[in-house]
Structures are given as C-alpha cells and as structure tokens.
C-alpha positions as CSV (number, residue, x, y, z in Angstrom):
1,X,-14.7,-13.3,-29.5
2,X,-10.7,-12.6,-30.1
3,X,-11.6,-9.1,-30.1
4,X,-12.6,-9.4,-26.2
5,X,-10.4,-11.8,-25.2
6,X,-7.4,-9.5,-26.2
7,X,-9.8,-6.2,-24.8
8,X,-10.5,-7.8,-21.2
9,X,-6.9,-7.9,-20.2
10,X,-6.0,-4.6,-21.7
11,X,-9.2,-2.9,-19.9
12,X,-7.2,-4.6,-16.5
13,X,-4.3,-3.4,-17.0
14,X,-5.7,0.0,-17.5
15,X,-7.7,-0.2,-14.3
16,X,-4.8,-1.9,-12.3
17,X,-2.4,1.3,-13.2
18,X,-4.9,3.9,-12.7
19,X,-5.8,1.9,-9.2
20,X,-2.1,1.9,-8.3
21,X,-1.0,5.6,-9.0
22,X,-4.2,6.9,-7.6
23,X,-3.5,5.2,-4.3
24,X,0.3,5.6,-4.5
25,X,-0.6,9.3,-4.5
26,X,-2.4,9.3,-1.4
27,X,0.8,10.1,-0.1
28,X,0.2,14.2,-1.1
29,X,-3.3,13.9,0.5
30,X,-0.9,13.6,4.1
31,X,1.0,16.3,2.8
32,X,-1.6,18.2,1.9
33,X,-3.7,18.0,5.6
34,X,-0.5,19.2,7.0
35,X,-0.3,22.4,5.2
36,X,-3.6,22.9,5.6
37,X,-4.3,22.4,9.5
38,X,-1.3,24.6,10.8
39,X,-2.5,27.2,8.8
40,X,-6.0,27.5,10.6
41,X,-4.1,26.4,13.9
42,X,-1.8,29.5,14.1
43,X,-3.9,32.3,15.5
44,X,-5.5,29.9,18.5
45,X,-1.6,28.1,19.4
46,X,-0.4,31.6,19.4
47,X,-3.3,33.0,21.9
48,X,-3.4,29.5,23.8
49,X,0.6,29.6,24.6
50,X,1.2,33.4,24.4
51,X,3.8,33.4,21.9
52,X,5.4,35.7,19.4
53,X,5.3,35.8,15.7
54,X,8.5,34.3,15.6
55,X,7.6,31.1,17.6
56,X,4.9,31.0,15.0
57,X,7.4,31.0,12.5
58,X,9.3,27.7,14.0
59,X,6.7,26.3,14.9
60,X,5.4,26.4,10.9
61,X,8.6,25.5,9.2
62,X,10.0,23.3,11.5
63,X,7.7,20.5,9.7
64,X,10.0,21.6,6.8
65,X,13.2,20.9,8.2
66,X,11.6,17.6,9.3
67,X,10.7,17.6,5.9
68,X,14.5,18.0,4.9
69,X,15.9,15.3,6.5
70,X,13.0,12.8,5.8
71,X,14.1,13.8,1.9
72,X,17.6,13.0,2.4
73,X,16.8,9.4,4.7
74,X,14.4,8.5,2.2
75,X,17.1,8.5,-1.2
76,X,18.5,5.6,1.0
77,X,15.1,4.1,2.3
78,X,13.9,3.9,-1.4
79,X,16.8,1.9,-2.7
80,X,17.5,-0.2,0.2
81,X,13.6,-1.2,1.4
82,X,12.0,-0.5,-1.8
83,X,9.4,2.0,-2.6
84,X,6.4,0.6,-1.5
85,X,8.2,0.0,2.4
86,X,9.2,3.6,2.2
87,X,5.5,4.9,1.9
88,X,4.8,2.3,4.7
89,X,7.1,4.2,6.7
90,X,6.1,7.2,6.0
91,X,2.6,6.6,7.1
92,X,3.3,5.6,10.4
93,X,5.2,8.6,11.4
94,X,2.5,10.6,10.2
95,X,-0.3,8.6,12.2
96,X,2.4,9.1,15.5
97,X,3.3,13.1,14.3
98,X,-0.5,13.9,14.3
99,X,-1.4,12.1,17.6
100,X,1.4,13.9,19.3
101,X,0.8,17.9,17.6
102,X,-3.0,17.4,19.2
103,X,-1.5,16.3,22.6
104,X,1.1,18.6,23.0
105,X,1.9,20.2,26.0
106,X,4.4,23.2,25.3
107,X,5.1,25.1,22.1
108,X,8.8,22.6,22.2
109,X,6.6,20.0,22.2
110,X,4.5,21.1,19.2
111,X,7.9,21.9,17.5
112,X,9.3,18.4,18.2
113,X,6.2,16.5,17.2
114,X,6.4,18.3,13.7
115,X,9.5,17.7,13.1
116,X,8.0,13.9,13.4
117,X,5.6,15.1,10.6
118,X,8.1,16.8,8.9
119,X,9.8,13.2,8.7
120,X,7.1,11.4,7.3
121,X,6.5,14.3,5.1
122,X,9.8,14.3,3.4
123,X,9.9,10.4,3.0
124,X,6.5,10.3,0.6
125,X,6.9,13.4,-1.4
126,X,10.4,11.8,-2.3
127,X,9.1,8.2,-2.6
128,X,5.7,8.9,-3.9
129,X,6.5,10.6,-7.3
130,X,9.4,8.4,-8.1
131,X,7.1,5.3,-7.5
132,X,4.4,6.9,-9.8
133,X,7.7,7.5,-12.9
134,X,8.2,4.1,-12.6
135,X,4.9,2.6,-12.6
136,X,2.9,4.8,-14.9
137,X,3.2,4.2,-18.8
138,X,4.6,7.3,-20.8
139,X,1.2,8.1,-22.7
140,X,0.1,9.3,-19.4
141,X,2.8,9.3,-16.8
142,X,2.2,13.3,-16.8
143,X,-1.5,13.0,-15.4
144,X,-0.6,10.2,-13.6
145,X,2.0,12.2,-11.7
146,X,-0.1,15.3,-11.0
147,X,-2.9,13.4,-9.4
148,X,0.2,14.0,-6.7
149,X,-0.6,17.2,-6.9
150,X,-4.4,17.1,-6.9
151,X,-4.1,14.7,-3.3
152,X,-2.0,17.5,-1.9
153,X,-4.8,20.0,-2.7
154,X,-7.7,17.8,-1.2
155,X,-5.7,17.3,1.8
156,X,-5.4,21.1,2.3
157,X,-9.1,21.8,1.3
158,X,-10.2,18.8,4.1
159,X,-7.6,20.5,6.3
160,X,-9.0,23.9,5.8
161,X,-12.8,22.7,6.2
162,X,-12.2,20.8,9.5
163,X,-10.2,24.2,10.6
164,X,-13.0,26.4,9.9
165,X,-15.7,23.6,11.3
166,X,-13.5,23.8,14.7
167,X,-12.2,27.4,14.9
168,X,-16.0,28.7,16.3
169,X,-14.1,26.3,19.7
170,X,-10.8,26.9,18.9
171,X,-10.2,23.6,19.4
172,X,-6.6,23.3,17.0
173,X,-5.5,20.3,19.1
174,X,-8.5,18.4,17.2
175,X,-7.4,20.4,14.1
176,X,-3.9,19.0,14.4
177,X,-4.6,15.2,16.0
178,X,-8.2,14.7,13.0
179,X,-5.7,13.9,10.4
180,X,-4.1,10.4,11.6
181,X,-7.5,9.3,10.8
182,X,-7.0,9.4,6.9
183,X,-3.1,8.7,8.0
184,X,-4.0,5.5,8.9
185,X,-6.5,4.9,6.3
186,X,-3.3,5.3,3.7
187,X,-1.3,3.3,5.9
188,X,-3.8,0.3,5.4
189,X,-4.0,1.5,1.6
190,X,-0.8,1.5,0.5
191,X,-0.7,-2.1,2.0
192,X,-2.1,-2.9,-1.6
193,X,0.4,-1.6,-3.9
194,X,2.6,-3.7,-5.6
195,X,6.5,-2.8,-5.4
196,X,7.7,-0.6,-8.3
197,X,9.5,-3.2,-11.3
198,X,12.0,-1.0,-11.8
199,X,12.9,-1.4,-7.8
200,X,12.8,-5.3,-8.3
201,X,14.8,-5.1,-11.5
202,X,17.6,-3.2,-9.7
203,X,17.0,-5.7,-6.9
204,X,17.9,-8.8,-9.3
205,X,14.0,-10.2,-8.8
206,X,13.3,-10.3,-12.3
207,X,10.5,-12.6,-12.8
208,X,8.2,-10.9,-9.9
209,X,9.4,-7.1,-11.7
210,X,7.6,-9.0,-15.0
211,X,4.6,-9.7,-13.4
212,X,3.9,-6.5,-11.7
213,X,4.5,-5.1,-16.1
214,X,1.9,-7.2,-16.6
215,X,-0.4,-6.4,-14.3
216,X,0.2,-2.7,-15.1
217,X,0.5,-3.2,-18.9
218,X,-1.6,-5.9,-20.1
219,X,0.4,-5.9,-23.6
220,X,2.9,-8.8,-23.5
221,X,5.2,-7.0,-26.2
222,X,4.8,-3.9,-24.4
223,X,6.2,-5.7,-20.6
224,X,8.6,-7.2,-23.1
225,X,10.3,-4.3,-24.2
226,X,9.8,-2.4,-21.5
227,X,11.5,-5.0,-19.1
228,X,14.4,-4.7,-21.8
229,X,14.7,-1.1,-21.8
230,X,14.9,-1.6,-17.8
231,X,17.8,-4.2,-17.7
232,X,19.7,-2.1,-20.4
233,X,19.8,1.2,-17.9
234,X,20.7,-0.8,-14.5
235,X,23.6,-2.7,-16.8
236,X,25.2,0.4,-14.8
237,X,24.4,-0.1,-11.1
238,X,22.6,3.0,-9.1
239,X,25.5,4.7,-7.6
240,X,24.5,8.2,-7.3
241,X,26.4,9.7,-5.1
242,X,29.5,9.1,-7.6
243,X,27.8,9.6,-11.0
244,X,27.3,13.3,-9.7
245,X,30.8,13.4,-9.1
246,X,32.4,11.7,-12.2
247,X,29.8,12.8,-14.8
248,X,28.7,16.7,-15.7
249,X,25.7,15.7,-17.3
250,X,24.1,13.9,-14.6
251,X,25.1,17.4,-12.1
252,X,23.1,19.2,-14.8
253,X,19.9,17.2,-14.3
254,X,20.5,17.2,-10.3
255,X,21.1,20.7,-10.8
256,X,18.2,21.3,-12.7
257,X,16.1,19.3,-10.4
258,X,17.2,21.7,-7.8
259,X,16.6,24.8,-9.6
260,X,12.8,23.6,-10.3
261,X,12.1,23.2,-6.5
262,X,13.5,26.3,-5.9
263,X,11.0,27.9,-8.2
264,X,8.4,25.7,-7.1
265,X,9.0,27.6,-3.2
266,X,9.3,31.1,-4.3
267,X,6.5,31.4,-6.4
268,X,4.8,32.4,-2.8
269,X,2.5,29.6,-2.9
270,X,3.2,28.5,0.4
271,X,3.0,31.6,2.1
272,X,-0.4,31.5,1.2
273,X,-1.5,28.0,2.2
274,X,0.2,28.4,5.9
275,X,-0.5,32.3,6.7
276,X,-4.0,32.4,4.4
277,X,-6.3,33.3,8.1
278,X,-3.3,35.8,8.5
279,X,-2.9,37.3,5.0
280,X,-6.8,38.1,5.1
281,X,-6.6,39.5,8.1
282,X,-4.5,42.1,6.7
283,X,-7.4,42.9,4.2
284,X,-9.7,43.7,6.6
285,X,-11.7,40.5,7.0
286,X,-12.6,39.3,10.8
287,X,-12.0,35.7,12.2
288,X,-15.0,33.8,10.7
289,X,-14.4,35.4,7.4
290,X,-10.4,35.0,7.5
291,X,-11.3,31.1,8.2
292,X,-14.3,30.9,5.1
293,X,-11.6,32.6,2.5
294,X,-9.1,30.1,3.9
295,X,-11.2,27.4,2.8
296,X,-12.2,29.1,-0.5
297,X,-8.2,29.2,-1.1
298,X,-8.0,25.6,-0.5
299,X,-11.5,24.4,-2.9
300,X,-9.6,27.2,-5.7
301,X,-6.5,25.1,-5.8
302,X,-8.1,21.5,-6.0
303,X,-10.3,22.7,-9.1
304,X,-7.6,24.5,-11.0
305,X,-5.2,21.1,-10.3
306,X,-7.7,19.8,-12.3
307,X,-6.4,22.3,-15.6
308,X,-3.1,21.0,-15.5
309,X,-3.9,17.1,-15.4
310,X,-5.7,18.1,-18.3
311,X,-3.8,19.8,-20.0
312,X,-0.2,18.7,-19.1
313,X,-0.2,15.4,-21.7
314,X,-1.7,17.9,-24.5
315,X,0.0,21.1,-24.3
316,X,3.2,20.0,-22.9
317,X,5.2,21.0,-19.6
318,X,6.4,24.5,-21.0
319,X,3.6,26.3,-22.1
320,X,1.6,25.4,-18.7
321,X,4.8,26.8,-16.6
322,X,4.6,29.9,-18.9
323,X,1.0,30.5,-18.9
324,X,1.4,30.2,-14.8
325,X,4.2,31.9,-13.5
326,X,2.7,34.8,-15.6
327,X,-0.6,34.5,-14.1
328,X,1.0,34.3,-10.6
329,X,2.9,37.2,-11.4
330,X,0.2,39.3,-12.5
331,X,-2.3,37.9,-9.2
332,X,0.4,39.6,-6.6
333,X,1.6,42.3,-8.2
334,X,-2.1,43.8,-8.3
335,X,-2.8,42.0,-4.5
336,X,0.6,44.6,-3.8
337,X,-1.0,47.3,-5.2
338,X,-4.5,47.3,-3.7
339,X,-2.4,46.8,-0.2
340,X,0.0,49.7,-1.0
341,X,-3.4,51.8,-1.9
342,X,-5.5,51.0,0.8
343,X,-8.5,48.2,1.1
344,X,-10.8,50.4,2.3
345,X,-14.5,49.6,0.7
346,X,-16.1,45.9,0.3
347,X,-15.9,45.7,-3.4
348,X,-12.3,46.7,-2.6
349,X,-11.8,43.8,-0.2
350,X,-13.5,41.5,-2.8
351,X,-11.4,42.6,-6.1
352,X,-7.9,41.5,-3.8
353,X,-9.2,38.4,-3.1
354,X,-9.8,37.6,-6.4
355,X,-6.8,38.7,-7.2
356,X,-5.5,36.2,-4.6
357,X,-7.6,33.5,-6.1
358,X,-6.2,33.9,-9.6
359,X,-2.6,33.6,-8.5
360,X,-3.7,30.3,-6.2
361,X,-5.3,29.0,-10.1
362,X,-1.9,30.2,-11.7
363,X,0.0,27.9,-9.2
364,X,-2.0,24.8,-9.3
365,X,-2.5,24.4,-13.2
366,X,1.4,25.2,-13.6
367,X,4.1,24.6,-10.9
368,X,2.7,22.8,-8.4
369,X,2.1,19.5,-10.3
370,X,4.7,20.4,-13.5
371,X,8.1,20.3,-11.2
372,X,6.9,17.4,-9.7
373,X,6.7,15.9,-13.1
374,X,9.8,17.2,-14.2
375,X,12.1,16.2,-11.4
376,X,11.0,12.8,-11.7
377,X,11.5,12.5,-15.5
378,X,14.7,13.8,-16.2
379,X,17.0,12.2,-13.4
380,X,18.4,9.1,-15.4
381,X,18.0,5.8,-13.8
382,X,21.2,5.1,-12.0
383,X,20.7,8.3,-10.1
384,X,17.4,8.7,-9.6
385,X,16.7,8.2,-6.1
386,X,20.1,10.5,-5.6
387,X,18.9,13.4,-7.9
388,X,15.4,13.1,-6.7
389,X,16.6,12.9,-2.8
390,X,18.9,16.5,-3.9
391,X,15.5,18.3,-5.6
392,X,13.1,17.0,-2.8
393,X,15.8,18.3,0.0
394,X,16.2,21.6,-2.3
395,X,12.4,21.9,-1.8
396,X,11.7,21.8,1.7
397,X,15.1,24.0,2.6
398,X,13.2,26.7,0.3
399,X,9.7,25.5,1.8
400,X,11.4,26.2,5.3
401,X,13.3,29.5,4.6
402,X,9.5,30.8,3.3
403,X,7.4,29.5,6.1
404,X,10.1,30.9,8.6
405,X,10.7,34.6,6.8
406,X,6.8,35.4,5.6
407,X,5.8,37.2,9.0
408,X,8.8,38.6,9.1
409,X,8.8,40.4,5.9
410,X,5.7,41.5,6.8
411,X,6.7,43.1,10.1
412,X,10.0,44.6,8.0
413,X,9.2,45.6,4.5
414,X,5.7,46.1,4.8
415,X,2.5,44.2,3.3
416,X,2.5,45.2,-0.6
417,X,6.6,44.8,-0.5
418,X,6.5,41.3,0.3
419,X,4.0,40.6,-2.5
420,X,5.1,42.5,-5.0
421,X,8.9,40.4,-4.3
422,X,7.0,37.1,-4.8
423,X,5.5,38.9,-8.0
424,X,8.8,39.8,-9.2
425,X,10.3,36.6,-8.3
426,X,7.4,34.8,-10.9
427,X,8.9,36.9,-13.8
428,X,12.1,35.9,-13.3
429,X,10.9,32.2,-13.8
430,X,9.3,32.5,-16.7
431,X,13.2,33.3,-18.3
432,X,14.9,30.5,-16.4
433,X,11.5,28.1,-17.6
434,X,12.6,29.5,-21.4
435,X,16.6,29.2,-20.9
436,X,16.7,25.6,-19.1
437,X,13.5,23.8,-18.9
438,X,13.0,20.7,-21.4
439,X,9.7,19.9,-22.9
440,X,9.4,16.0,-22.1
441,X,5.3,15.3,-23.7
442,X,5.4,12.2,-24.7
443,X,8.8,11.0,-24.3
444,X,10.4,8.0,-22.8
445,X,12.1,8.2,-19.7
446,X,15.0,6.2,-21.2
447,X,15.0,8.6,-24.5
448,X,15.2,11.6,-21.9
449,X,18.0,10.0,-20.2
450,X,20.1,9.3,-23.2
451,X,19.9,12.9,-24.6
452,X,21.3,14.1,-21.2
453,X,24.2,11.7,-20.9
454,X,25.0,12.6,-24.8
455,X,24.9,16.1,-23.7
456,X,22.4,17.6,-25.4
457,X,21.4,21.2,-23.6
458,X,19.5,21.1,-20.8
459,X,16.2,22.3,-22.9
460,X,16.4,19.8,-25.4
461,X,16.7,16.6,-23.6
462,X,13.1,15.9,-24.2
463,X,13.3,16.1,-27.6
C-alpha cells in the first residue's frame, strides 16, 4: 500500500513534466512551419510577382532579421512578463504574421508581414528553451530540450507536405496563411503551462515557485533542495547586461553561446530547408519531383532528431557533435563533387541525393538539438536570459546572412563551390567542438555554473 501511495505521486510528477516540456516545445513546431512553407513558396512568389533572385533572397531572410530583434525584445519580455507570457506573445504574432504572408498584396508587403513572423519567431526560440532548462529535471533535461528540436522538424515536414499537396495550384498564399491554424492551436496550448519556478523565485513568489516543483517533481526532498539551490544563485539579482561587463567568466559562456549558434548556421543546414525545391532543381529533377524530395528532406530530419534524443543523455553532447559535423562534412563535400562532375544518369541523380539525405541525418542527431542544449545549460543564472538573448540574436544574424547569400553563391562561385565551403566549414567545427565545447551529461545547472565562475576552461565546466 506505502509502495503506491509514494509511486502515484511520483508517476504525476513524471507525467506533469513530460506534459509541460512537450507542450512548451510546441513553440519549434511554429518555427519549424515557417522554414518549411517559404521554401516550397519561392518558385510560385517569384513567377506570381516577377521578381529577381535577390528579392527572393529578402524576402527569405527577412523572417531572420525579424527573428533578430524578436531575440533581443524577448531577453527583456522573459524577465519582466515571465516565460510563459512571452510564449503567449509569441503566438499571437505568429497567428497575425501568417494571416498577413497569405494576403499580401506586393513583395514589400510579404517582406513586412515576415518580419511580423520573424518577431514571433525570435521571441519562442529564445523563451522556449530557457523555459524547458528550467523546468526539466537534470536526468533528462537533454531529451527534454531536444524535443525542441524534434517540433521544429515536424513543423517543417507538415510545412513541406502542405507545400507539395498545394504546389500542383500554386496556391503559396494558402501555403503561407495554413499555418495560423496550428499557431492558434499553441496559442490555446500554451494557455496550460504553468510559469517557470525559477521565474517566480527571481520574482519573490516563492510559495507558488514551490508548488509548480512539486507538481514537476513529486519528491518533496527533491523540490526541497532544488528550491534551495534556486534561492542560493538569485542571492545575486539577474543583471546581465553588467555581469558581462564586470566578470570575464560570464563573457566566456556568452561568448561561447555565440560561437555555438554560429556553428549551428554554417553548417548549411538552412540552405537546405529554405532553397531544397531550388537545390534539386540544380540536379536535374522537374517541379513535382523537386517538391516530393523537399518533403523527403523534411520526413529525414524528423526521424534522425529522433538519434540524438536518444542518444544525447547516454553518449553525452561531444561525441554526437563529433560524429555530426563529420557526417555533414563528408554528405557535401561528395554532393560538391557529383555537381562539379556532372549529374548526368538517374542512378547519378539518386547517389546525390542520398548524399544530401545523410548530411540532413548528420545535422539533426548532432547540431540542431545539441547547441540548443548547450546554450541553455551553461549561461549561469543571473545572466541567463542576457546570454541566451546574445546566442539566440547570434543565431538568426548567421540564419539571415545564409538565407540572404545562398543564391548568390550560387550565381558567383558556382554549385559544387558553395557546397564544398559548407563542407569545409563542418571540419573546422569539429576542432573548435574539441578546443571549447564542455561535456555537461548529467550535470547540474548550478554545478555547471560554479565551474565557470571559478574559472575552470571553457571545456571543463561540465565536469
């Protein structure tokens, strides 16, 4: 009888977390749709509005610089409304960015109303994995996190689906207006979250920050000493902003944080998931195909997400960003080759695609759902949301300056050039992932955070 007394609560707590994070993640499902659509959109806006590459270009990353500025608001929004009221935000600039893309009436206006996605863009992937740090317990704050990740890659498989479904109409004002449908379906989700306990700690509300722990924890002595650990890191209020400039070992970590982003974006990832209709076209494949591939790219990266939340708790963060950027590396520099060579038979055509495929798996077992991770977990409390808000800025500058430059290089250095740069550009990370990158399996964000401010090496702050 004691035995499932002390199970039932436990078995709650359990479902309550995994509940939470799950739906907290939701916010990379938005973020995911919006990669997605524009990707399948670009070929039918450019033939509808008779416009250049270029304008293409814009009108891809200006969600990024949207993106940007969302990141930098949200550091602010996060600390001052709370995490939860952040998402909420989020989510309604999303529903109003989607409505507006499908209506718009000028290639300005299309650039205007993603910037408004852009916006709501930037505020979740900033808010949503700091709200998943703070609510998910260590043991599995890793997978926890990188179901981020795996939201992201379901958005852009529905996106790339609903794409293909409409692109035998053309019909990309539907492509870009379908997704405030599951925008407002978050919206009424995230209603349900509880705020994060660490916000409500910082926030003096100390009693209602002990009864989210125990909703989320179940174990009394574990809320207990959890809730301790919490009150002894804000004894030092958040005040980023000045911590970066007083203290050098919180600029490592922010620096850090910024170098991970920036790996993240030049891995080539992204050219992919906006130019994939494009990038096939270059292989030889017609419409219907280039749109079918697409959609293969996007059902590759959900099912190889799945690897890393595997994995990332049981190998560690390291050896998956090794095994990745390698395999990334390897995928373009052969996708180069067979475009410096000539695609000329089907079996050729077929081989580079697979070759494509295996550097999507590469990306979305390693990086994709690893910096997340990372950027999150070493940023010590009192500077969090700043150090977070610097990484998540960091990432959609790069995320801009690739969605704005791909057709470019194409036009300039040629087809197997610009893959065989993103090749060489994965090498180089596997060094800096050796030289700077801790290994944090397993350890406490308040261990982490103490080996950083005792200025331990940047690689061995997780230990």
């Amino acid at each position: 009888m004691n035995t499932h007394v002390i199970a039932a609560p436990a078995m709650q707590s359990r479902t309550t977390v995994v509940f939470t994070c799950v739906l907290a993640a939701l916010a990379g499902l938005m973020f995911g749709l919006d990669i997605g659509v524009i990707s399948g959109a670009t070929q039918f806006i450019q033939n509808d509005f008779s416009v250049s590459d270029h304008v293409i270009e814009w009108i891809v990353s200006s969600m990024m610089f949207g993106a940007a500025v969302g990141a930098v608001g949200a550091s602010w929004l996060s600390a001052a409304l709370g995490r939860k009221r952040s998402l909420i935000l989020g989510a309604v600039l999303f529903v109003l960015g989607s409505l507006l893309s499908g209506l718009a009436w000028s290639p300005d206006t299309l650039i205007a109303a993603r910037l408004v996605l852009g916006l709501a863009i930037g505020v979740a992937t900033f808010t949503a994995p700091l709200y998943l740090a703070e609510v998910a317990p260590e043991r599995i704050r890793g997978a926890m996190i990188s179901t981020y990740q795996l939201m992201i890659t379901i958005g852009i498989l529905v996106a790339f689906l609903s794409d293909t479904a409409l692109s035998y109409t053309g019909a990309w004002r539907w492509m870009l207006g379908v997704i405030a449908i599951p925008g407002a379906l978050f919206l009424l989700g995230v209603l349900l979250l509880p705020d994060s306990p660490r916000w409500l700690m910082m926030r003096g509300r100390r009693d209602e920050a002990i009864g989210v722990l125990r909703r989320l924890r179940g174990d009394e002595a574990v809320v207990l000493r959890e809730a301790a650990d919490i009150e002894e890191q804000l004894r030092t209020p958040q005040r980023g902003w000045h911590l970066f400039l007083e203290n050098r070992n919180f600029r490592r970590s922010v620096g850090l944080g910024v170098l991970l982003q920036l790996m993240q974006q030049f891995t080539g990832m992204n050219v992919v998931m906006y130019y994939a209709p494009r990038i096939f076209q270059t292989m030889g494949y017609d419409t219907a195909a280039q749109m079918w591939f697409t959609a293969l790219v996007g059902l590759t990266n959900v099912l190889a997400t799945f690897i890393a939340i595997a994995l990332i708790d049981r190998w560690g963060r390291k050896p998956i960003l090794y095994t990745g950027f390698a395999v990334m590396a390897a995928g373009l520099g052969v996708v180069g080759a067979m475009m410096h060579g000539g695609i000329g038979s089907h079996a050729e055509q077929i081989f580079t695609v697979a070759m494509l495929l295996m550097f999507i798996v590469g990306f979305a077992m390693s990086a994709g759902p690893l910096v997340w991770t990372l950027c999150s977990e070493i940023q010590p409390l009192k500077g969090r949301d700043f150090g977070i808000g610097c990484s998540t800025f960091t990432n959609w500058i790069a995320n801009m300056i690739v969605g704005a430059t791909f057709l470019s290089l194409l036009n300039g250095i040629g087809n197997a050039h610009t893959f065989w740069l993103y090749a060489s550009l994965n090498i180089l990370f596997i060094g800096l992932t050796l030289w700077l990158v801790p290994e944090t399996k397993g350890v406490t964000l308040e261990q982490i955070e103490r080996n950083l401010m005792h200025g331990k090496p940047l690689r061995e702050i997780g230990r």
